[in-house]
N, C-alpha and C positions, 0 to 999 in steps of 0.2 A: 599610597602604599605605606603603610607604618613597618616598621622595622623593632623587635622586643630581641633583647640583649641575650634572654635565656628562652628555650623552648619548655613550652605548656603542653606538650603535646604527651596524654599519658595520666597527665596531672586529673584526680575527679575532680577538681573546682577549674578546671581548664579554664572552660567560658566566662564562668565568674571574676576571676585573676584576668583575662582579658577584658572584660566590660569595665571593669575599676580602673584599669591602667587606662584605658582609651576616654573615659567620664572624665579621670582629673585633668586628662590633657586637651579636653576639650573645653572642661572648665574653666582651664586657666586662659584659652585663647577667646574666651567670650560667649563662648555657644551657650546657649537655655534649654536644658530639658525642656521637651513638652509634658504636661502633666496629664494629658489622655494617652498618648503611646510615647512610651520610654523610649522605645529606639529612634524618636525622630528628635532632633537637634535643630534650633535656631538662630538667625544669630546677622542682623538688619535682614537683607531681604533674600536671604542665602537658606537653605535646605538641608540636612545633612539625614540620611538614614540608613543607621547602621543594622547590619543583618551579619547574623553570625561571626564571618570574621570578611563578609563584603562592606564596601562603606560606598552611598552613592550622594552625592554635592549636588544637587540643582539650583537656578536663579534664575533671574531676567539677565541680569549683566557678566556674560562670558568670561569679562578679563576677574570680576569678582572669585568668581567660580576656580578659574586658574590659581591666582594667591589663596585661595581656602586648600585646595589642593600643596599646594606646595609648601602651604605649613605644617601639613600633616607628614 
């Protein structure tokens, strides 16, 4: 669950102003856009893909999956 300090809701670039804010912060924690679908995130052998304003983490290794969760 991410948490934004102001509400977007209302805003016309709502979605946009969200995708940016969540891209650098996933940027800065290591994650790789994939260059066929933008919403999917990579990042060793972890998963991330973002949908609207759902986020879903998949992996082989649970406890990995837990600390990716709990950075965000």
């Amino acid at each position: 669950m991410c948490r934004l300090n102001k509400a977007l809701y209302g805003h016309p670039r709502a979605g946009r102003l969200w995708y940016d804010h969540l891209s650098s912060h996933l940027e800065a924690q290591g994650w790789v856009r994939s260059k066929i679908d933008k919403s999917l995130w990579v990042r060793n052998s972890l998963y991330l893909v973002a949908y609207v304003d759902d986020l879903l983490i998949f992996g082989a290794d649970k406890q990995e999956c837990y600390k990716a969760r709990s950075s965000l």
